[in-house]
TORTORTI-222756 format. One record per residue (C-alpha): residue number from 1; residue in one letter; x, y, z. Coordinates in nm, 3 decimals. Example, Ala and Ser with C-alpha at 12.3 -4.5 7.8 and 13.67 -1.06 7.14 Angstrom:
BEGIN
- 1_a_1.230_-0.450_0.780
- 2_s_1.367_-0.106_0.714
//
This chain:
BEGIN
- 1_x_0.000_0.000_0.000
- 2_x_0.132_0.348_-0.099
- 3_x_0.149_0.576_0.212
- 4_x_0.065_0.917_0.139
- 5_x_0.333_1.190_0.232
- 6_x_0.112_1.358_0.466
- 7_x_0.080_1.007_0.691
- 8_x_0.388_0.891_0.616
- 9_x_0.494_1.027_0.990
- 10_x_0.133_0.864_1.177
- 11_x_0.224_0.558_0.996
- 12_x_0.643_0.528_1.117
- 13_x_0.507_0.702_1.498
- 14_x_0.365_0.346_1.594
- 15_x_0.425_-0.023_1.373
- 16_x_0.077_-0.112_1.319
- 17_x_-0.005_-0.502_1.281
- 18_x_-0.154_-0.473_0.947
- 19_x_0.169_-0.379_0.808
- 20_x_0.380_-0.696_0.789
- 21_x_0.655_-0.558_0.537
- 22_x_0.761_-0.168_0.533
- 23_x_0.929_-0.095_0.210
- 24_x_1.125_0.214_0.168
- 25_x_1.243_0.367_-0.152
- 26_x_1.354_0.658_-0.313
- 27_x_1.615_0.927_-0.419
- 28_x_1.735_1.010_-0.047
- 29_x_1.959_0.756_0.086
- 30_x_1.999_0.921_0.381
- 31_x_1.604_0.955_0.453
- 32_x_1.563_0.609_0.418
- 33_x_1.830_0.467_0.620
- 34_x_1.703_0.729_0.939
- 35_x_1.331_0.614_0.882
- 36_x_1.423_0.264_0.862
- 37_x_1.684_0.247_1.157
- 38_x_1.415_0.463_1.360
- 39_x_1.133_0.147_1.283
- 40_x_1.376_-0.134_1.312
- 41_x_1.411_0.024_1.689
- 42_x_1.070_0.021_1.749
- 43_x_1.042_-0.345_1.658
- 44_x_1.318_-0.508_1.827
- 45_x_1.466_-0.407_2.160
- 46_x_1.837_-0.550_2.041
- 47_x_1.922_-0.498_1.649
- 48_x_2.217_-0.681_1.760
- 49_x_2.049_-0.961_1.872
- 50_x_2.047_-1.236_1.652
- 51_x_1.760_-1.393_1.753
- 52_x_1.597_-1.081_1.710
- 53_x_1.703_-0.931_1.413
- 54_x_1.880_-1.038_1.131
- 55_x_1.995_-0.815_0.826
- 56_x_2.036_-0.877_0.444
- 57_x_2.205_-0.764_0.143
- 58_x_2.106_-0.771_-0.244
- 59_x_2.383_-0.958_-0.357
- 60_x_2.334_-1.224_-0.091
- 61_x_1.953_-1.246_-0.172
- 62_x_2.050_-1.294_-0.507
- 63_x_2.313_-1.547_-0.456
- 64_x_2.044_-1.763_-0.241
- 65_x_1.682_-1.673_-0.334
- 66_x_1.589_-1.934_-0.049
- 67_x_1.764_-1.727_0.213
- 68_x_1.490_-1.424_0.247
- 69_x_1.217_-1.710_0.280
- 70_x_1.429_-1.913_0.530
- 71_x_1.429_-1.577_0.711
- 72_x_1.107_-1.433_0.738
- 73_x_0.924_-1.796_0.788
- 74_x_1.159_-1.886_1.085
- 75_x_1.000_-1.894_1.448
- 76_x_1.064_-1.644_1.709
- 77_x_1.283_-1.784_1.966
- 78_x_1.154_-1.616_2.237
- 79_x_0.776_-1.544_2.098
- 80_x_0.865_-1.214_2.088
- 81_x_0.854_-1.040_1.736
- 82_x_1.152_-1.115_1.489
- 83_x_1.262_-0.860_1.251
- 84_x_1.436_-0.934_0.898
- 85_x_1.630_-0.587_0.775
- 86_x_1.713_-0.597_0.379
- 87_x_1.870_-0.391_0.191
- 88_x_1.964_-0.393_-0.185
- 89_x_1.931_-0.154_-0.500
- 90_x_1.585_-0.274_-0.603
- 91_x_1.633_-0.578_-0.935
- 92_x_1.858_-0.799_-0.768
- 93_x_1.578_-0.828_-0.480
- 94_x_1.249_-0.787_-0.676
- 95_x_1.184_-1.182_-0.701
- 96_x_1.254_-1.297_-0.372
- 97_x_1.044_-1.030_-0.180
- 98_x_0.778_-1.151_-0.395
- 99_x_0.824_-1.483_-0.253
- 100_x_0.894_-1.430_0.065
- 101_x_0.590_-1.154_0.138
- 102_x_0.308_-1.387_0.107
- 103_x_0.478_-1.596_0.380
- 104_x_0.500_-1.312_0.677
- 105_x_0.317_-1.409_0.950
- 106_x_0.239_-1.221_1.277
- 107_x_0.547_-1.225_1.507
- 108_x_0.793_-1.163_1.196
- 109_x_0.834_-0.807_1.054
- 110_x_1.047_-0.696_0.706
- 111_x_1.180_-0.434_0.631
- 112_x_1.323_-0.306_0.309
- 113_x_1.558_-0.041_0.177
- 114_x_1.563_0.008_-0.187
- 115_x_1.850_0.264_-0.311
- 116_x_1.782_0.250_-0.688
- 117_x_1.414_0.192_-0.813
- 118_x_1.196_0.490_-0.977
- 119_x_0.796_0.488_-0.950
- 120_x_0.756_0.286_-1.237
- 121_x_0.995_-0.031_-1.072
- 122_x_0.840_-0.388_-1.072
- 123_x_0.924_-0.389_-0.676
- 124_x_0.763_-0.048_-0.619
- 125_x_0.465_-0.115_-0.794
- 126_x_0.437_-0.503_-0.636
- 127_x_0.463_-0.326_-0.275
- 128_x_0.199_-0.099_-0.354
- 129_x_-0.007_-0.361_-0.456
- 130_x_0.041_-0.534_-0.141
- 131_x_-0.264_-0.440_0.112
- 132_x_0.007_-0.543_0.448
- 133_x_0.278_-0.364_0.267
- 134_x_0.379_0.015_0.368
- 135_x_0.552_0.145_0.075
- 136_x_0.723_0.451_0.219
- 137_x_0.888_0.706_-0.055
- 138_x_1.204_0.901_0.014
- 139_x_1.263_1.185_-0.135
- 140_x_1.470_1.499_-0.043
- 141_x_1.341_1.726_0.268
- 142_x_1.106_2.026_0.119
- 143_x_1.198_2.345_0.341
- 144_x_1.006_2.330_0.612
- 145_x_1.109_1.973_0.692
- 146_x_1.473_2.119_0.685
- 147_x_1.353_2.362_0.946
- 148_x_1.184_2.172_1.202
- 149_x_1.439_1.874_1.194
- 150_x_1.700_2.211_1.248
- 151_x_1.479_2.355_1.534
- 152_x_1.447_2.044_1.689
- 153_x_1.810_1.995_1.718
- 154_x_1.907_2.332_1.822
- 155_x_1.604_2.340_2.078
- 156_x_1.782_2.038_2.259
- 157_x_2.098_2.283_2.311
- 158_x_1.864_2.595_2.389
- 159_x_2.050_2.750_2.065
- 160_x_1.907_3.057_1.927
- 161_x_1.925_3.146_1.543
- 162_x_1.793_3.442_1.318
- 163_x_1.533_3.377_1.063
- 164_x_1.747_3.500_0.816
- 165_x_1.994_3.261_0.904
- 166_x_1.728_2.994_0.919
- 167_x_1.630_3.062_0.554
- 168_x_1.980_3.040_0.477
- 169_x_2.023_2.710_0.614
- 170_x_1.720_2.571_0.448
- 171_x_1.827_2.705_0.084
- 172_x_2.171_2.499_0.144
- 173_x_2.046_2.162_0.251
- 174_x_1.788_1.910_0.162
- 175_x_1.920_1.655_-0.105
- 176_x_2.027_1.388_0.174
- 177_x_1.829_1.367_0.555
- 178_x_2.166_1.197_0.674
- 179_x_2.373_1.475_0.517
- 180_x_2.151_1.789_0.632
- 181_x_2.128_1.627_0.976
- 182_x_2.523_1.602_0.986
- 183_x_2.541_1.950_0.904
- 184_x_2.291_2.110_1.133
- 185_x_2.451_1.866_1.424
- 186_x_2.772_2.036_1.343
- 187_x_2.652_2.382_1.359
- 188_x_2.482_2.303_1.735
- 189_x_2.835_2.183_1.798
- 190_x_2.949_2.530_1.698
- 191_x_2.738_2.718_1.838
- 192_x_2.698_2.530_2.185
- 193_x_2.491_2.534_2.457
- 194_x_2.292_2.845_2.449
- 195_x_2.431_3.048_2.135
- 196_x_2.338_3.190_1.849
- 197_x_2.374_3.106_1.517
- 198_x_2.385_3.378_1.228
- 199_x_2.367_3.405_0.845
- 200_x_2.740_3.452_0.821
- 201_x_2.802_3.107_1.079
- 202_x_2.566_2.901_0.813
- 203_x_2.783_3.051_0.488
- 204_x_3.100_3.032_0.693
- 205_x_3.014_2.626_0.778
- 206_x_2.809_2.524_0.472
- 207_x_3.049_2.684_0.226
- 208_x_3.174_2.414_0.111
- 209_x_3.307_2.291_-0.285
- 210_x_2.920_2.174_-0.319
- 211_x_2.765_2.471_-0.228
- 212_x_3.059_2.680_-0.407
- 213_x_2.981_2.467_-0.740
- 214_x_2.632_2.574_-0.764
- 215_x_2.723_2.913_-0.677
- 216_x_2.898_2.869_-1.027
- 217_x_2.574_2.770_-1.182
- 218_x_2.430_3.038_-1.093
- 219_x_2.707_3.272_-1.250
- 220_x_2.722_3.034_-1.518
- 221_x_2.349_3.104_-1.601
- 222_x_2.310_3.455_-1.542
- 223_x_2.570_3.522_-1.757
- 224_x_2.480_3.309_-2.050
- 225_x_2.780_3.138_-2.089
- 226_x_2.696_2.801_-2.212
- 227_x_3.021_2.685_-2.231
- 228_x_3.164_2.723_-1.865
- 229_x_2.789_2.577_-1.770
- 230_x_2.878_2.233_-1.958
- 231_x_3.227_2.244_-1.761
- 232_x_3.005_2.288_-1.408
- 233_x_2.749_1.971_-1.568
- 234_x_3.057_1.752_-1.593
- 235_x_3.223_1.857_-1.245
- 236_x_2.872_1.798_-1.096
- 237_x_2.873_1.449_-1.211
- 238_x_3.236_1.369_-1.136
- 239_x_3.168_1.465_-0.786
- 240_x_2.838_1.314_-0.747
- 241_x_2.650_1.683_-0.667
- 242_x_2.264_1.590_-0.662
- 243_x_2.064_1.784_-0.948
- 244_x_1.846_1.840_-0.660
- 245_x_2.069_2.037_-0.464
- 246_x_2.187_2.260_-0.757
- 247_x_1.813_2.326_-0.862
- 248_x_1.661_2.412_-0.560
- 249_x_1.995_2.646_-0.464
- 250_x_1.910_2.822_-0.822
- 251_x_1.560_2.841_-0.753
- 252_x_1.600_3.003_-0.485
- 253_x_1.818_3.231_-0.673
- 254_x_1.581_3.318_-0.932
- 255_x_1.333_3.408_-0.604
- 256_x_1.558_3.652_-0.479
- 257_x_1.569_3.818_-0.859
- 258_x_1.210_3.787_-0.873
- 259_x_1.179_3.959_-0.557
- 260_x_1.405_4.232_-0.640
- 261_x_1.267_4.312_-0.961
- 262_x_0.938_4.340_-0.815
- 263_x_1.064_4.612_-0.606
- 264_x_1.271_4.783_-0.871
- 265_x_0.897_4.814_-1.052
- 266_x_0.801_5.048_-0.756
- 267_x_1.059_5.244_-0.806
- 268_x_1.389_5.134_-0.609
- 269_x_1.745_5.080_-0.758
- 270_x_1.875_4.735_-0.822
- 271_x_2.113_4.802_-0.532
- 272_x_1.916_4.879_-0.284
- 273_x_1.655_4.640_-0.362
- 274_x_1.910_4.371_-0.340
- 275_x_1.988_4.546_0.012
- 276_x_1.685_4.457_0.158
- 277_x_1.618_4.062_0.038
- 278_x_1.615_3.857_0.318
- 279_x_1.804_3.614_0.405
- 280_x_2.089_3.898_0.263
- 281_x_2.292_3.844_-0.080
- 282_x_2.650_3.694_-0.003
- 283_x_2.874_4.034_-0.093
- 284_x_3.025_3.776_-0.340
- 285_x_2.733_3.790_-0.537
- 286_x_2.571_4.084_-0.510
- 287_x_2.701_4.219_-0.859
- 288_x_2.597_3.974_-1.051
- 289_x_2.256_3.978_-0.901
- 290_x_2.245_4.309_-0.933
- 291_x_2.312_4.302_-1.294
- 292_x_2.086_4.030_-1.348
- 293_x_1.803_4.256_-1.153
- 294_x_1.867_4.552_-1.369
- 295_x_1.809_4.333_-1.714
- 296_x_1.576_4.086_-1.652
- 297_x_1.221_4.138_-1.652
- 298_x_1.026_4.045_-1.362
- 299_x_0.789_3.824_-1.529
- 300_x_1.092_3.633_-1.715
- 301_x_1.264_3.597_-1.301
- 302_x_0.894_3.423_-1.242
- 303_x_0.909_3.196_-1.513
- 304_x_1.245_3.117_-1.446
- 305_x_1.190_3.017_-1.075
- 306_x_0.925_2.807_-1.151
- 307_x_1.084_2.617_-1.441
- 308_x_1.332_2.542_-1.189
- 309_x_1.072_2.429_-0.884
- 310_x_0.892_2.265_-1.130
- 311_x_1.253_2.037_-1.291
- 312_x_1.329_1.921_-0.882
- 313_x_0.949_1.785_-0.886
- 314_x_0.960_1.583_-1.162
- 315_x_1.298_1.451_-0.997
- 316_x_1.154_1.389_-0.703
- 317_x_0.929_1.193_-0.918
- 318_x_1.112_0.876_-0.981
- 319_x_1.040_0.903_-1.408
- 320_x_1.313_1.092_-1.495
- 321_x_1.604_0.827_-1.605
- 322_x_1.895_0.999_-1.661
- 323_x_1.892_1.308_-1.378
- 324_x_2.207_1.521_-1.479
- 325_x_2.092_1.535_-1.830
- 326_x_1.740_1.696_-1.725
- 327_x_1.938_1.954_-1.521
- 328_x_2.158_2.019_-1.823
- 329_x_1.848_2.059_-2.085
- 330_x_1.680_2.271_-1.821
- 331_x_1.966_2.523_-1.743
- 332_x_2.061_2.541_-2.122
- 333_x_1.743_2.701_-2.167
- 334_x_1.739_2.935_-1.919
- 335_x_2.128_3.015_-2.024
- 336_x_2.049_3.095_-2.367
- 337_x_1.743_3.330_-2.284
- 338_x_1.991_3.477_-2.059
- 339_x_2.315_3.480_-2.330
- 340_x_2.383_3.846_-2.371
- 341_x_2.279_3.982_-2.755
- 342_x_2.526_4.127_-2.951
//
């Protein structure tokens, strides 16, 4: 059974007995391996228990089909509930959940993590089917998850931060739960008990290549120069930066250049409209975003920023095969609207 995203959290507060199998999938590693972890310890008192819990890979699954039955038919030793944790890419798995999922009986629990299957994959769509299945998507944190998982890790260490700095934080994380969690934990280390946190602590600690490479999309873009954007498409993929990440950065980019146009229609100068967006333009950047306020239109910012929310949702999807190459159609088009006439 598909689990909506808004009960997705109901459904992981409290393992119900209808679901026999939870099946997580989904672009965001990181997601899935928290929300998994997080069940598993709901289940089982001891993951390290053998007699508890037992966990699988793909490429043994695949090497003995027999094994995942074996597993999730064998008797509690204790009568208390036995867990069976596996985790593959998706194809090498496919036939052998289907096997061993009409076997789970009450007092056995499975649990799947699926690193490489779309919407359309013959597991996803057999786990949907499944009535005692939850299938459980993961895909990469919108904003305001960002925020509260921040909030609720800086309320633990009574740490106070901005809302600019918030909205900072959000625009530079989100492709990986693991990853953003990492980061925010390191910030509360930072900070300490009690302190603050400000937009230049975020930029000073999440300035990193990643975040620097998409800051070279952007200039990339804006200017029109198609060539040095192919150079930034290949260094994203040799250094495995999600498409996700880069889009939502740029969206967000394109927000700030909507926003500031829209106040340079009332009247106000590119500069000081730029002054006042919140969170604040890195100095770094502020003349190219000015430049980029004074010459594009306000409508063209709009269409731009929704191209670009509208590219990481049909990500997020699952259809789109070959990710880098969307990005790279998408921000060719924008670039050559953008590529200055001579």
């Amino acid at each position: 059974m598909k689990i909506a995203p808004r009960d997705i959290a109901s459904v992981l507060a409290k393992p119900a007995p209808k679901y026999l199998c939870y099946f997580f999938h989904g672009a965001d590693i990181g997601l899935m391996r928290e929300r998994a972890l997080s069940l598993s310890k709901q289940i089982v008192s001891d993951l390290d228990d053998p007699f508890q819990s037992v966990s699988l890979r793909g490429d043994e699954v695949k090497a003995d089909p027999a094994r995942l039955v074996d597993e999730v038919t064998a008797l509690p030793v204790f009568g208390d509930e036995r867990l069976v944790r596996l985790r593959g890419t998706g194809t090498e798995i496919t036939e052998a959940v289907k096997k061993a999922v009409p076997l789970l009986k009450t007092g056995s629990r499975l649990i799947i993590e699926a690193s490489d299957t779309t919407t359309r994959h013959a597991l996803v769509k057999f786990c949907e089917g499944e009535t005692h299945i939850a299938s459980i998507g993961c895909y990469a944190d919108e904003g305001k998850d960002i925020g509260q998982l921040a909030q609720s890790i800086f309320a633990k260490e009574s740490i106070t931060i901005d809302r600019d700095a918030m909205q900072l934080l959000v625009s530079r994380l989100g492709s990986d739960r693991l990853a953003s969690r990492s980061e925010i934990e390191k910030l509360a280390l930072m900070a300490g008990p009690n302190g603050t946190l400000t937009s230049d602590d975020i930029d000073e600690a999440l300035g990193d290549s990643s975040a620097q490479a998409i800051d070279l999309f952007m200039k990339s873009v804006l200017s029109g120069d198609v060539k040095q954007l192919g150079i930034m498409l290949e260094k994203a993929r040799q250094e495995d930066i999600a498409p996700i990440a880069i889009l939502r950065q740029m969206a967000f980019g394109f927000k700030q250049i909507y926003e500031a146009r829209a106040l340079v229609a009332r009247g106000e100068s590119a500069m000081s409209a730029i002054g006042r967006l919140r969170p604040p333009v890195h100095f770094k950047t502020k003349p190219l975003f000015t430049a980029a306020v004074d010459r594009i239109p306000e409508m063209n910012a709009l269409q731009f920023w929704q191209k670009l929310i509208d590219m990481e949702q049909e990500l997020k999807s699952g259809h789109i095969p070959e990710p880098y190459t969307h990005l790279g159609q998408g921000l060719l088009g924008i670039c050559l609207r953008l590529k200055p006439r001579r």
